[in-house]
N, C-alpha and C positions, 0 to 999 in steps of 0.2 A: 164235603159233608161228613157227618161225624157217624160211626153206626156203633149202635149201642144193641146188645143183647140185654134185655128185661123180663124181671118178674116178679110177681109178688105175690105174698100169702095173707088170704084174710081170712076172716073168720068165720065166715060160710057162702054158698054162692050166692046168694043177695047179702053181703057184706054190708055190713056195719062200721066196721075197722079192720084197718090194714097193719099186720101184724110186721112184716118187712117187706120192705122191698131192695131188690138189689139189683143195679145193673154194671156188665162189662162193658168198654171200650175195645172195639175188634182191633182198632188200627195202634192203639196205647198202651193196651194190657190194663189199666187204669181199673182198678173194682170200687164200687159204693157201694157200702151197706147199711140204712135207714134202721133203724128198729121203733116202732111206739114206744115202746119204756124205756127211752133215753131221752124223753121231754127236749125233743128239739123239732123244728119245724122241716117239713119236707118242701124241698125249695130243687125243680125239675128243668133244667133248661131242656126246650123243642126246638126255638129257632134253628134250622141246618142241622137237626139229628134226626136219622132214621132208625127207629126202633123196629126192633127183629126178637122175635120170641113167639111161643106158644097160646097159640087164644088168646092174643093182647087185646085185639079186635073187637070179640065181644067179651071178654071180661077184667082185664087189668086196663086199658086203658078208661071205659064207663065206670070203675068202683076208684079210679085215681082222682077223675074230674069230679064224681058223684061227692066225695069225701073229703 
């Protein structure tokens, strides 16, 4: 299983848009960094990864799916 550390910044706590997001690979080293104003699409694989990070729970992972 893959374990990722994640987070992201939006633009207020009922987000609208997600300004970046970025997550590690603990076991790769491996970093992503998303930003909105680089017009490209946010493409997140789940199958087999466990994300690890601060209040994903209730707020990055509902304003990922929400958006």
């Amino acid at each position: 299983m893959k374990r990722r550390v994640i987070d992201i910044e939006a633009d207020s706590l009922i987000p609208t848009l997600i300004d970046v997001l970025v997550w590690y690979d603990i076991d790769t080293g491996e970093e992503y960094v998303w930003r909105y104003d680089e017009n490209r699409s946010l493409e997140l694989e789940t199958e087999g990864v466990l994300f690890i990070g601060h209040n994903i729970i209730d707020f990055d992972v509902p304003a990922i799916n929400q958006l």
